[in-house]
Every structure is written in C-alpha cells, then in structure tokens.
Residue, then its C-alpha position, 0 to 999 in steps of 0.5 A: x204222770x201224763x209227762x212221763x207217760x207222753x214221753x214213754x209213748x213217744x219213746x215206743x211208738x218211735x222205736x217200733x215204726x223206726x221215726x227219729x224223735x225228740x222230747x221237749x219239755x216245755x214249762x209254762x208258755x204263754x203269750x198271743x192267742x192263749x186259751x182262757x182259763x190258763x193264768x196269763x191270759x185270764x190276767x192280761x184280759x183282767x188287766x185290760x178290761x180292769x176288772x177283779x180277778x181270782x187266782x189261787x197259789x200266789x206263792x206258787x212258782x213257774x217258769x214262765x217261757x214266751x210263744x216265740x222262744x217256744x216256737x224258736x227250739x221246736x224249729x231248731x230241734x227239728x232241724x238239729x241231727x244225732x238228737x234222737x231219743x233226747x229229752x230237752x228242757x224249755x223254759x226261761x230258766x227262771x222261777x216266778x211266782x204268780x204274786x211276782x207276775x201279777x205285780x209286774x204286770x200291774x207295774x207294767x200297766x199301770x192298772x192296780x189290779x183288784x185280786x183275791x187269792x186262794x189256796x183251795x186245790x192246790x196241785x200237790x206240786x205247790x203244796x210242796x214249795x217246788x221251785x219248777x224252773x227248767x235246767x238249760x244246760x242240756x239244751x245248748x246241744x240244739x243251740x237254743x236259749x231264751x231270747x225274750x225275757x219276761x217283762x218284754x213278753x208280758x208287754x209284747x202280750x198286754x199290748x196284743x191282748x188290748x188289740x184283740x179283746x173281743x177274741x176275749x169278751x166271754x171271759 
C-alpha cells in the first residue's frame, strides 16, 4: 500500500508542478552502510562476531539487489529522456530464500552460523508463498541490469562488515 501510494503521490505532485519523474521499484538492497535491524546486516554482523542469530520466515523469498546496482539505475534513469511517468523494476531478477542466503553466507565464510528461526509476524506477503522477484524486462529501456551477482555482493559486504564492525557494536 505505501508503494502504491508513494507512486500515486509521485505521479501528482509531478503533474501539478510540470516535473519530469520516474519511479523505480527497488526490491531488497543491501550491501555496505545498511541499517541494523534489516536482515543482511544483522547476518553479516551475526557472521563476523559468531554469534547466535534469530530470524523469522526462512522459506520467505526476496530479490535480493546490491547498493552499486542499485546506485547504477538511479544514475542511468536519471539521465535517460522520454522516461517520464515510467515505473521500472530493480532487482536481481531472482528470487532467494533467506534459509538459502544464510546458507551461502555460511558456506562463504566458513562460519557455521547458530540460527533459530521463527514464523511469528510474519507479513502477509510470506503467508502467501510469493515468489517476489522483480521482472527485468521493462527495464532494458534504461539500459541497465544487474551487474553483481549475489555471491559477489554478499562477499564484497562480509569483507566490509569485518573492516567496520564498530559501526555495529550495539547489535
């Protein structure tokens, strides 16, 4: 709904004021400098400092997309003319579960993670099984597409995370 309605607001507020504007539809960044609380940085500081981790929903899926891939369609719709009003997916294109991403993470680094999982809150959208991956192929218009897959960004962030833990010591 905040989706939807962030778009709808977007839409007006560019028709009233006469402002060219583009909606992208980011799906699941991560990657250097990412908040606490959010499932990738908790795991990554988890990984570094070996320590037990809870996480609800290990068959929920997402498309997970890395910053600079992220950063990368920004620049490039914003600088692509006759986009106006469009809407453009941004993601990997790929759905992974989070039992997935903490197994390859795991694998990655060596470190067998202690997780308990739990189901409790889970947002209707897992209830449902979505696959939630974003569809790429509108987004060719702007000439962009992923560059970095996820192994390689979930490296590029484990090797950050281990640099910059103290950013992290409260969690």
């Amino acid at each position: 709904v905040t989706k939807v309605s962030q778009t709808k607001l977007v839409e007006e507020y560019s028709s009233q004021k006469k402002l060219p504007a583009v909606t992208l539809r980011i799906f699941t960044p991560y990657g250097i400098f990412e908040e606490p609380g959010r499932l990738i940085s908790d795991l990554m500081v988890a990984t570094v400092k070996k320590k037990p981790l809870k996480i609800r929903s290990r068959k929920s899926k997402r498309d997970f997309v890395y910053i600079d891939d992220v950063t990368s369609a920004l620049i490039k719709a914003s600088n692509k003319p006759g986009i106006e009003g469009e809407i453009f997916n941004i993601g990997s294109g790929n759905a992974t579960s989070v039992e997935d991403l903490v197994n390859l993470v795991c694998k990655m680094t060596n470190v067998n993670l202690e997780v308990s999982w739990y189901n409790e809150n889970q947002i209707e959208y897992d209830k449902r099984g979505i696959d939630g991956f974003a569809d790429l192929r509108k987004v060719k218009k702007i000439g962009w597409k992923p560059e970095v897959s996820l192994e390689s960004g979930l490296k590029i962030t484990y090797d950050w995370y281990k640099k910059n833990l103290d950013l992290y010591q409260n969690n």
